[in-house]
N, C-alpha and C positions, 0 to 999 in steps of 0.2 A: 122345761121349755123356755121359760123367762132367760136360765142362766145360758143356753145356746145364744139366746139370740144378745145376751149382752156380751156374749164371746166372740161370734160372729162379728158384731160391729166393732170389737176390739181392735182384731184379727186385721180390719180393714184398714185401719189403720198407718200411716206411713211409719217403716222402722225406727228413724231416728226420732218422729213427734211421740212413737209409742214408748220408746226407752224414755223420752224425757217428760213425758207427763207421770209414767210409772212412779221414777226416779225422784219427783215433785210429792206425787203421795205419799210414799215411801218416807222420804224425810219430814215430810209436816206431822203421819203416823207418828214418828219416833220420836218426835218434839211434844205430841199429843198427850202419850201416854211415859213421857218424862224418862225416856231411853236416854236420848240427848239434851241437853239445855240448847235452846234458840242461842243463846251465848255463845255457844261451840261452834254456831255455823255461819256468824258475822265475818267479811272482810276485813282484816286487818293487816297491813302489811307489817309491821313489828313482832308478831307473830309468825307472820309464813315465815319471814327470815331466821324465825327460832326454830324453826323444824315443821308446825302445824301447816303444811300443805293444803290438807283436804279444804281450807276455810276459800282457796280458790275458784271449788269447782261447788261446796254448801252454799255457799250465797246467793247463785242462782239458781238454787235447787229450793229455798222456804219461802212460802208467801205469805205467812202467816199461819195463823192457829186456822183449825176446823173451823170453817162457817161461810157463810155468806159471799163473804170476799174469795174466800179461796177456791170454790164451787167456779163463781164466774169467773176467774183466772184460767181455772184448769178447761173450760167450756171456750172460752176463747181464742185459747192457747193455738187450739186445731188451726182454725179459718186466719188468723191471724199469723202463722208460721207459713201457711201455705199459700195466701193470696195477696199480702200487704206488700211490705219491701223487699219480698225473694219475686214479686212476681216478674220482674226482667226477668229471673233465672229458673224459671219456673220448669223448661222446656230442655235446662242442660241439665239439671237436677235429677228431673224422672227417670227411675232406674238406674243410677250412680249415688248412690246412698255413700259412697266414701270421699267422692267430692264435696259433697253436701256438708259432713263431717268436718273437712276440711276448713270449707268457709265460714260454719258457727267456730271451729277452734281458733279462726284467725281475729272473728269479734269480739269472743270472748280472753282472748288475751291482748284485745286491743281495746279492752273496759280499763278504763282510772281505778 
């Protein structure tokens, strides 16, 4: 019963905030339980330019270790993507999940 309803409210979830809170647990998990080193998912640009890529798109994927902080990061994350600074775009957004896409890839390659 429990695990419906925490599927349920998953499920509600908008597509792109569900792939990237996944995608946030998923790598903090793998840092957790020492799959990855935290090390491996720092931005560095002397790095990317050796070939390490993925360190573009890990960086904003680790918040840190299991705990406290990272609970209220990922609890945030929701209200905070969907009502803060998209809220101008709130109304072109709904049901165009590939535009949406569009305008996080243009900020996140328009990060220093």
């Amino acid at each position: 019963m429990a695990h419906n309803i925490f599927r349920n409210e998953y499920m509600q979830i908008p597509v792109v905030t569900r792939f990237y809170v996944t995608a946030c647990t998923l790598t903090t998990l793998a840092v957790q339980m020492n799959v990855v080193s935290n090390l491996e998912l720092l931005y560095h640009p002397h790095l990317i330019l050796k070939g390490e890529v993925w360190r573009l798109l890990t960086c904003f994927l680790f918040f840190g270790h299991l705990g406290f902080n990272f609970l209220f990061n990922m609890v945030f994350l929701y209200p905070l993507q969907n009502y803060s600074g998209l809220d101008v775009f709130t109304s072109r957004f709904r049901n165009q999940t590939n535009w949406f896409c569009y305008v996080c890839l243009f900020f996140l390659l328009g990060t220093p």
